[in-house]
C-alpha positions in Angstrom: -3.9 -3.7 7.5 -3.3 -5.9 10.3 -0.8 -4.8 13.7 1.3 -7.2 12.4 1.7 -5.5 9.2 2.2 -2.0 10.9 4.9 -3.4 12.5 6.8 -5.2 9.8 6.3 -1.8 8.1 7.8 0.0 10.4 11.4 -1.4 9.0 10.6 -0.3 5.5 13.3 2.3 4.2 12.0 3.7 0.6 9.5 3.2 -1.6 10.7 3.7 -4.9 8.2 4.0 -8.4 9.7 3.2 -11.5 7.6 3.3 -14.7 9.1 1.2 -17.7 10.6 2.6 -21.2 7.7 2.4 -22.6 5.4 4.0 -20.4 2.1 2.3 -21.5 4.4 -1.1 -20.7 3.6 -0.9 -16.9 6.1 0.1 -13.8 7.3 -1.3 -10.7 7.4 -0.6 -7.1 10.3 -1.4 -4.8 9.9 -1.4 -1.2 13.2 -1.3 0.5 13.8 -2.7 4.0 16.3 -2.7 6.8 17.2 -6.0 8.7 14.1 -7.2 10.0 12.6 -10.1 12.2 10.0 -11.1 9.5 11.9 -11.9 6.2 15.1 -11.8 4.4 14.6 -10.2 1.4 16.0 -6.6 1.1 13.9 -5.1 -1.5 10.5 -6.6 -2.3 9.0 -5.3 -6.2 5.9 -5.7 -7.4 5.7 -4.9 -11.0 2.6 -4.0 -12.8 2.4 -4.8 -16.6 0.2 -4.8 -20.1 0.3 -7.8 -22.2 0.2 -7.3 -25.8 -3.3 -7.7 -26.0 -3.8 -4.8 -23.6 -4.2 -7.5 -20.2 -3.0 -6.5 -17.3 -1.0 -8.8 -15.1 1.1 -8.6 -12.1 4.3 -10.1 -11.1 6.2 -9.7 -7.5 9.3 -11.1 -5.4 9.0 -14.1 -3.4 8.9 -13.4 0.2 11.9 -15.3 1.8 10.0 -15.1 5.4 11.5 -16.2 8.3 10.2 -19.0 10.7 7.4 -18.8 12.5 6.7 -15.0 10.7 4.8 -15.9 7.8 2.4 -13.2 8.1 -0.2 -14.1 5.7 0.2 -17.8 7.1 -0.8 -16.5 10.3 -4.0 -14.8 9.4 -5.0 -17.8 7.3 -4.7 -19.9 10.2 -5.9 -17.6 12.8 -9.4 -17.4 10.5 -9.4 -21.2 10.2 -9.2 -21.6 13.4 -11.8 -18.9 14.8 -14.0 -21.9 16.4 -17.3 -20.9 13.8 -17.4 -17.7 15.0 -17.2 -15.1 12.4 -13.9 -14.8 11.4 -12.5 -11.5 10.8 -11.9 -10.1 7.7 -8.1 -8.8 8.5 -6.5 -8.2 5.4 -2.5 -7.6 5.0 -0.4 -5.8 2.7 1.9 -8.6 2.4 -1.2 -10.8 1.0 -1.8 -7.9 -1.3 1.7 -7.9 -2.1 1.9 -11.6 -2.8 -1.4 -11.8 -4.9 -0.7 -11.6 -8.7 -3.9 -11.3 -10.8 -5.2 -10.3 -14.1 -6.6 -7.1 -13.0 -5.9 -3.7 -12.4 -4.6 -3.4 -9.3 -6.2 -0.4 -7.4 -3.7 0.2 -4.5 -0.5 -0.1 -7.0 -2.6 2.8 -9.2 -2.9 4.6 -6.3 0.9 4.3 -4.9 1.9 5.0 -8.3 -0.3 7.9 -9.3 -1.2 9.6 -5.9 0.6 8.6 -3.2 4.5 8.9 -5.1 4.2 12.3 -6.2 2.6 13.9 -3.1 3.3 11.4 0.2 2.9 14.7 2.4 -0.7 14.5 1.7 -1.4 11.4 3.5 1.3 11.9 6.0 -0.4 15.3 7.5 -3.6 14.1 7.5 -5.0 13.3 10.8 -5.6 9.9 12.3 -8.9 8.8 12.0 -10.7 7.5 14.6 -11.5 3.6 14.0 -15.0 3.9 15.5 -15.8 6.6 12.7 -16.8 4.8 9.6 -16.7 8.4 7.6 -13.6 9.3 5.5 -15.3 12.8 4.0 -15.6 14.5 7.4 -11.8 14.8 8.1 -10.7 15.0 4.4 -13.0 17.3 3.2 -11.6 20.5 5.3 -7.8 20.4 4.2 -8.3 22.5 1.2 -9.8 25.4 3.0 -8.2 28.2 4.3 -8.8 30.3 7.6 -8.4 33.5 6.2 -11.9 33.6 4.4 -11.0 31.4 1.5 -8.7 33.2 -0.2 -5.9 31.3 -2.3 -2.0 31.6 -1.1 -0.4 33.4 -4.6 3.0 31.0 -3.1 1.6 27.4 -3.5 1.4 26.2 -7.2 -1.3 24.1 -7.9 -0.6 21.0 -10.0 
């Protein structure tokens, strides 16, 4: 995620998961916004279905951005223009947004599936440095307790 990104985040309201009728059908994702200095649009959804054959495809709303604040624009042209040096490989949420494929989309599985039911999760976890390449050394202590290992009888496990 580029800084960019973080900071036309930062005007985002709710996040919203909604699976269709028929479950096996697909969902959507609506990502609210308040007024904001990058686009117009209010609510941005990305909806994730199953063809009849069993394909998946995606579908999502047309980002009405503002001038000059084309976000994915802007990293296109800042790697076309990176004078042959390597470019770098910024990616944003608003290209992944944009991008309708034929795939399974990984990141809408895991909003949907991980990241709806239990946000606290990845909200308490600790910043990570960006030097560190390695994911397992901060994540792997959450779980344990400091009281010898013994489970709390309070929190239900799901």
């Amino acid at each position: 995620m580029c800084d960019e990104d973080e900071e036309a985040l930062s005007y985002l309201t709710k996040v919203e998961v909604q699976e269709f009728e028929d479950i096996k059908s697909g969902y959507k994702i609506n990502f609210n916004f308040k007024k904001n200095p990058y686009f117009d649009n209010d609510v941005l959804t990305k909806e994730f279905h199953l063809s009849e054959a069993g394909e998946p495809y995606s579908k999502s709303t047309k980002i009405k951005w503002k001038a000059n604040m084309d976000i994915i624009k802007k990293l296109e042209d800042h790697a076309k223009n990176s004078d042959g040096k390597r470019p770098r490989s910024e990616t944003s949420f608003f290209s992944w947004f944009s991008e309708n494929s034929s795939e399974v989309d990984e990141l809408g599985e895991v909003l949907k599936d991980d990241i709806w039911p239990n946000p606290l999760q990845y909200y308490l976890v600790p910043e990570e440095d960006e030097d560190d390449d390695s994911v397992d050394d901060d994540v792997g202590d959450l779980g344990e307790e400091s009281d010898g290992g013994e489970e709390d009888d309070d929190v239900e496990d799901d």
